[in-house]
N, C-alpha and C positions, 0 to 999 in steps of 0.2 A: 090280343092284349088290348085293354081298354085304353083309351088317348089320355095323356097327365093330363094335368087340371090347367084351365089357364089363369092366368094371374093377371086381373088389369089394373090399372092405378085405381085409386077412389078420389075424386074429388067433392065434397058437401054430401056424403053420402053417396056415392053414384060414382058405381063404375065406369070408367072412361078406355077405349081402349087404343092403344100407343101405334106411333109411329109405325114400328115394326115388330118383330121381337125374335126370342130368343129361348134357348133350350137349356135348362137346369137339371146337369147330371149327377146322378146320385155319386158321392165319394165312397158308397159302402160296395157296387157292383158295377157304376158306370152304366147303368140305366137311366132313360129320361125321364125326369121326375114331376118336371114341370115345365108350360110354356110360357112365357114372361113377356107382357108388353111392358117394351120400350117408350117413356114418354120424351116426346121433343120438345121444343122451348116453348112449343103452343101450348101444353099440357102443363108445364110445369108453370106457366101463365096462370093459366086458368085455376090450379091448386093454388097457388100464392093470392090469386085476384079473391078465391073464397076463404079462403085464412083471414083475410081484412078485410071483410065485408060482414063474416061469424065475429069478429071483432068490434065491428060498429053495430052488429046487433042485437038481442037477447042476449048473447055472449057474457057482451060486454059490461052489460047490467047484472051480472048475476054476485052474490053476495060471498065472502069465503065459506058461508057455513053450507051453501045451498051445492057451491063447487064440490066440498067437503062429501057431503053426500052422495053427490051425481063419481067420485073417486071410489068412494065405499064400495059402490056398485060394480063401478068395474072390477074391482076386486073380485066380489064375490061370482060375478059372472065367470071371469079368467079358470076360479077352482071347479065352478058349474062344468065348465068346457076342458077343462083339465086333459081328457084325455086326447081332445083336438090340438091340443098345441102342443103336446109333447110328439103327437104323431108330424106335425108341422115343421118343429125342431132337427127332430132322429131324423126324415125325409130331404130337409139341407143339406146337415152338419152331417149325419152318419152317427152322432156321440150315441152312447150306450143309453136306453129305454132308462135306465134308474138313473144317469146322470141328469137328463135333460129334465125328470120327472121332478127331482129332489132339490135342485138347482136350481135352472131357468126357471120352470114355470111356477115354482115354490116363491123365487124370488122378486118372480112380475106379480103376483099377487100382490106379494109382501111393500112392493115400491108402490101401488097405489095406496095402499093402507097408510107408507107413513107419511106420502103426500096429503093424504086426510088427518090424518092425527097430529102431524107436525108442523107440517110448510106454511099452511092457510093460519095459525097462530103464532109461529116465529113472525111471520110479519108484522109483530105491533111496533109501531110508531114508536122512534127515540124521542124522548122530548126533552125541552129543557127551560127553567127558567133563569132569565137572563137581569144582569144588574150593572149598571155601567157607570163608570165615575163621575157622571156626570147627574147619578141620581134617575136615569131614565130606565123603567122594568118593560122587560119584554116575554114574550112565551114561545119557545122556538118546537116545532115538530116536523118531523119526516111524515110523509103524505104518501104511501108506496101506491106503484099502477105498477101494469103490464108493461110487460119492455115490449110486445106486440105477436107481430109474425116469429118465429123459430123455426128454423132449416135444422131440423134432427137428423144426422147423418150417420149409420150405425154401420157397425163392424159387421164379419159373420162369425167371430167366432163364440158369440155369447148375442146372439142377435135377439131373443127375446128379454132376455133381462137387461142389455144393455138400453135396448127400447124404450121401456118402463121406466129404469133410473134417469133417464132424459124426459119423457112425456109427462110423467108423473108429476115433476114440480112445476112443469110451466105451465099444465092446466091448471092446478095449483094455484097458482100466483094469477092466473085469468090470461093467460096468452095462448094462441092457436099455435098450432103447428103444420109444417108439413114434413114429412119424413120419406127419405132416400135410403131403404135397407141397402146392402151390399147386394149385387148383384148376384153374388152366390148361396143366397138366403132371402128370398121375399117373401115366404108364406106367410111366416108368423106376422109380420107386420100389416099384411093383409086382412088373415084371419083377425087380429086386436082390432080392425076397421067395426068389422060385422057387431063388436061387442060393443064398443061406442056406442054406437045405432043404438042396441040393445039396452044399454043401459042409460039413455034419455040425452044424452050431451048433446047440443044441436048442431044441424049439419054445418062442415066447413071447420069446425073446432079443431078436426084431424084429418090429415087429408097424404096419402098416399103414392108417392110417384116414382118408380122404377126405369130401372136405367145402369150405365156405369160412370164413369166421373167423367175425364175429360171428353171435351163433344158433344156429351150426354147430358142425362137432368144432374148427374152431381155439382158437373157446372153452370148448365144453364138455372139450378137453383141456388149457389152459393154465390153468384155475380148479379141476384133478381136485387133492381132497387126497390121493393118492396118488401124484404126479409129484416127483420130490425135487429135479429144475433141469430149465430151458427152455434149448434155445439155439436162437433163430432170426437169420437171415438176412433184409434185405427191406429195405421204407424206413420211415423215422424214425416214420413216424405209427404206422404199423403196432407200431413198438417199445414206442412209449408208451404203447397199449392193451396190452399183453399183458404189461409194466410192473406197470400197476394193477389189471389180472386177476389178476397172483402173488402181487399183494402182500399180501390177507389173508392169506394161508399162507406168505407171507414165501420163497417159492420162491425161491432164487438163479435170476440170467439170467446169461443170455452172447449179447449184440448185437453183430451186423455190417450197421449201418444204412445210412443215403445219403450221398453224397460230392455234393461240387460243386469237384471237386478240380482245383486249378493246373496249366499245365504253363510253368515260365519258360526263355524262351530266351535265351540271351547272345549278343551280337555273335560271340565267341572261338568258337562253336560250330563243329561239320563245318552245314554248312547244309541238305546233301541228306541226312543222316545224320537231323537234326532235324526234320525237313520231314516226311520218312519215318515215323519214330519216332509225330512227332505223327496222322499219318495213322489207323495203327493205334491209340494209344489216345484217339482222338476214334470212329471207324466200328467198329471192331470188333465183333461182334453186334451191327451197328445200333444201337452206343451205348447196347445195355441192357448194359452191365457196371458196379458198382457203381465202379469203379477207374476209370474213362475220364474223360477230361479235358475239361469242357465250360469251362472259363476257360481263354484261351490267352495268354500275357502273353510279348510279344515287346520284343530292346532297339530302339528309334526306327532306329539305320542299316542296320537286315536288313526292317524291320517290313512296307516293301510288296514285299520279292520274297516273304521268307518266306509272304505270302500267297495271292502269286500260287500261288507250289508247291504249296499245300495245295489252294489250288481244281483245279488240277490233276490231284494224286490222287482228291481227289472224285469228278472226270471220271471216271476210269478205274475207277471200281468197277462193276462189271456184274450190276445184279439181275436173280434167275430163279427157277427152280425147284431144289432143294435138289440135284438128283441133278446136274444139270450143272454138268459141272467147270469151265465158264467163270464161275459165279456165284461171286461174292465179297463179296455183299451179302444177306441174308437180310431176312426182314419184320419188321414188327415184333410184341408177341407177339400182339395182335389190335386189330380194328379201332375197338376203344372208344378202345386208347391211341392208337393214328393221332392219333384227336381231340382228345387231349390234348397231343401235340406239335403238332400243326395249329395249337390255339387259342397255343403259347404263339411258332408263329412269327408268328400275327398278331399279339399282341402287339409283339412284337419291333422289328416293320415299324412300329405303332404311335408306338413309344419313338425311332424316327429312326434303326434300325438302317440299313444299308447290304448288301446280299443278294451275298454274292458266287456263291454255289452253293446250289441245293437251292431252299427252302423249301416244299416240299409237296410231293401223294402222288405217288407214282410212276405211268404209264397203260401197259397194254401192248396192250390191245386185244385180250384173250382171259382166258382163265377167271382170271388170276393177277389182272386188275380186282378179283375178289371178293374179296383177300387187302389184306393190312395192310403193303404197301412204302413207304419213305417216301425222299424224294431225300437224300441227303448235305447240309447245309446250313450254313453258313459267314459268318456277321455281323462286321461292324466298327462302330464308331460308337459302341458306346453306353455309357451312366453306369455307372458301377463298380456304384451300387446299380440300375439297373435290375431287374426282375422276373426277368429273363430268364439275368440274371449273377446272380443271388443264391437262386434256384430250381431245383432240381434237376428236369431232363426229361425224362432217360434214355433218350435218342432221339439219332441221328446227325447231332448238331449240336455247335456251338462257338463261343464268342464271342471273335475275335483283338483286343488293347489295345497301345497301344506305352505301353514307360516308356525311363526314362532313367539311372535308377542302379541299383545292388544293393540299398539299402536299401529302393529304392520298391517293387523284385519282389517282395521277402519279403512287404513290407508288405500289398499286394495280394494276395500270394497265402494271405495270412494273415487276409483282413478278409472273413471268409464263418463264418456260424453251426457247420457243419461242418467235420470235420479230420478223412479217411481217408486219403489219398495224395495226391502231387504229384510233378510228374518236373520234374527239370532240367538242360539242355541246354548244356553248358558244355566248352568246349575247356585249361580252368586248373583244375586240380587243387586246386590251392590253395582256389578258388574253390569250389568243388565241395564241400570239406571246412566252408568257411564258412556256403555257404548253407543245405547240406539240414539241418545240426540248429537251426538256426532257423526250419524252417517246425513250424507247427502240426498235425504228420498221426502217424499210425501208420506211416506207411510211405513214405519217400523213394524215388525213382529218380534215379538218375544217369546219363545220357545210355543209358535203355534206359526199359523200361516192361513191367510184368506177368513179369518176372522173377523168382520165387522160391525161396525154400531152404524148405521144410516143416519145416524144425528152429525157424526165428524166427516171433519174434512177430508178428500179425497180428489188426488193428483200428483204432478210429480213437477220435478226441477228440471233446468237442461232441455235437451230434446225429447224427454218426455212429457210434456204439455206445458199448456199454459190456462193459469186457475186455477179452478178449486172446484168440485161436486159436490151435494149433499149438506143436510142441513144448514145454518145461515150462511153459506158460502153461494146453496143453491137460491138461496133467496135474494142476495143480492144480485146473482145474474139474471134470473129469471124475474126483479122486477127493476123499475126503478124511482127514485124514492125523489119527490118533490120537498123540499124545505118552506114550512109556513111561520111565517114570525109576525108577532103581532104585537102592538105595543100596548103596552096597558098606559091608560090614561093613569097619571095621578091629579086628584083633584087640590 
């Protein structure tokens, strides 16, 4: 058997290799997939010390439209190598060949493009002119720059396109980065190094350092006084250490934390339309998607078909191996987390849930045993506050509730610590207009789900983040804007 590949940090172009390192096993079979150098606080020095150094350089002189095009590129490179990073991806994650194809690498294309098409021209200048009682005119404008260094700190369960939606606008906006994948995912952010290169950006722009958080480069780069904003991706806890790691240096964040997001169904719904709907944002990457719906709130006269059909779809999901086009279900991202949705379905069963599908590992009887599959899993029964409905588990599961009014859905779907998204499933328009701006989220779905425009804002309330992504939301993090007033002489 040929030795996995090693993975070393990149600093200004240039491989660096770590402290020590470390073994990245596949979630599809529990083979070693990869060997990972670990960078220490010298490394992740050395990344930050070239991040602001491409920033006082050529970098720093380069023009939006010259950025613009140096973005394009990357784009088009990303599609060139297409098949390189979806294999980068399914080698992580395990996800199924067509998801990670259609999805991730579809969508890292897509984030350089609108970082070239949009970001470098949302940045025009507010202006204003100014007239004062006094009879004296002035001309006021915003002067935007880099906000500098960026510590992009990415999830694993969407690790390339989360990437991208971070790297994208702050090259964009003319800031460097250096980027901390999840330790259970470094390829692809690797791999995007070599494209860099490739596509002209000068060295130091992007810069690579692996590791895991506390101890490790997540800390020794979220505590650098040299990083001028953080923005990570991941769950809430994770948020609030890297919170209090900025905050001697008072580092500005930008959080896209845990959801334990709604989805409410109305009677007036298409039913198979809903049923469907919820399918996908319940299993979807095996339920690691920060945006999936593990609270399922149905109205009482659909509540036991609507169930039935879900357990139904459940049915029909086919896990396998990533390259066969019959799978439709991927692992999960390894077998520590198995155990922790494991433990919260026995909970679950505990609390007097009712099991209609799923509740544990998947068996195949051949090498894919050694991997991290988990069945589709589907509860009724239990207490609004139970552990299970108020917990975030990030696993393909879901707990179905029946209510009986509009006021009670909202309320419910509103009575959880977090507020990222919530979808709702409504055949009256009217209704539709009613309910989504009174739920407490960043982001509404109206009889769809994971639908986006890259121009809107994107985040959540509560302990799911803090800020806002994408379009002028990205803009204002990713720069920051000087005020020039000048007074006009009257003669």
């Amino acid at each position: 058997m040929a030795n996995p590949p090693a993975l070393l940090n990149v600093i200004a172009g240039r491989t660096v290799d770590g402290v020590r390192t470390f073994v990245r096993t596949s979630p599809v079979d529990g083979s070693v997939v990869a060997e990972v150098h670990e960078a220490d606080r010298s490394v992740v020095d050395a990344a930050v010390r070239a991040a602001g150094d491409a920033l006082a350089g050529p970098w720093g002189r380069t023009r939006p439209a010259e950025r613009s095009a140096l973005l394009r590129k990357v784009a088009r490179l990303i599609e060139e190598r297409a098949d390189e990073f979806v294999a980068a991806e399914v080698r992580d994650t395990g996800k199924p060949l067509a998801l990670a194809r259609s999805l991730d690498v579809a969508r890292a294309s897509a984030n350089f493009d609108h970082g070239a098409d949009f970001l470098y021209g949302a940045g025009n200048q507010d202006s204003y002119s100014t007239e004062t009682a006094d009879g004296r005119r002035a001309l006021n404008y915003a002067y935007r720059k880099p906000v500098g260094v960026v510590a992009v700190i990415v999830p694993w369960n969407l690790p390339l396109l989360l990437l991208t939606w971070k790297v994208a606008p702050a090259l964009a906006a003319g800031d460097t980065v250096v980027v901390k994948p999840s330790e259970f995912t470094p390829s692809s952010a690797t791999l995007l190094a070599e494209v860099i290169v490739d596509a002209g950006i000068p060295d130091g722009v992007y810069n690579v350092v692996h590791g895991l958080g506390p101890a490790s480069a997540g800390e020794f780069l979220t505590t650098h006084p040299g990083v001028d904003a953080i923005t990570f991706t991941g769950e809430s806890a994770t948020g609030s250490a890297i919170m209090a790691a900025a905050a001697p240096n008072l580092t500005p964040v930008s959080f896209e934390l845990g959801g334990k997001n709604a989805a409410l169904v109305f009677a007036d719904t298409d039913l198979d339309r809903a049923v469907r709907g919820t399918a996908g944002s319940v299993f979807t990457n095996a339920g690691q998607v920060c945006l999936c719906t593990e609270r399922v709130y149905v109205e009482r006269p659909i509540f036991d078909e609507f169930v039935a059909g879900l357990a139904e779809h459940a049915a029909d999901l086919v896990a396998g191996r990533p390259e066969d086009p019959r799978t439709s279900l991927g692992p999960l991202i390894s077998r520590e987390h198995r155990e922790k949705v494991q433990s919260y379905c026995d909970i679950a069963v505990k609390e007097g849930a009712t099991v209609h599908s799923g509740g544990g590992p998947l068996s195949f009887g051949d090498a894919l045993d050694e991997g991290a599959y988990f069945a589709p899993t589907i509860w009724t029964g239990l207490d609004q506050h139970a552990q299970v409905t108020t917990e975030e588990v990030f696993g393909p599961v879901c707990h179905v509730a029946p209510f009986d009014t509009e006021d009670e859905a909202v309320a419910l779907a509103n009575d959880t610590a977090y507020g990222l998204a919530a979808t709702v499933w409504t055949g009256d328009v009217d209704r539709a207009h009613r309910v989504a701006p009174r739920l407490d989220v960043g982001l509404a779905w109206v009889n769809s789900w994971w639908l986006r425009d890259l121009r809107s804002p994107f985040g959540g309330n509560g302990r799911s983040g803090v800020g806002r992504e994408g379009g002028h939301a990205a803009v204002d993090f990713y720069s920051r804007p000087t005020n020039v007033c000048i007074e006009i002489h009257q003669p």
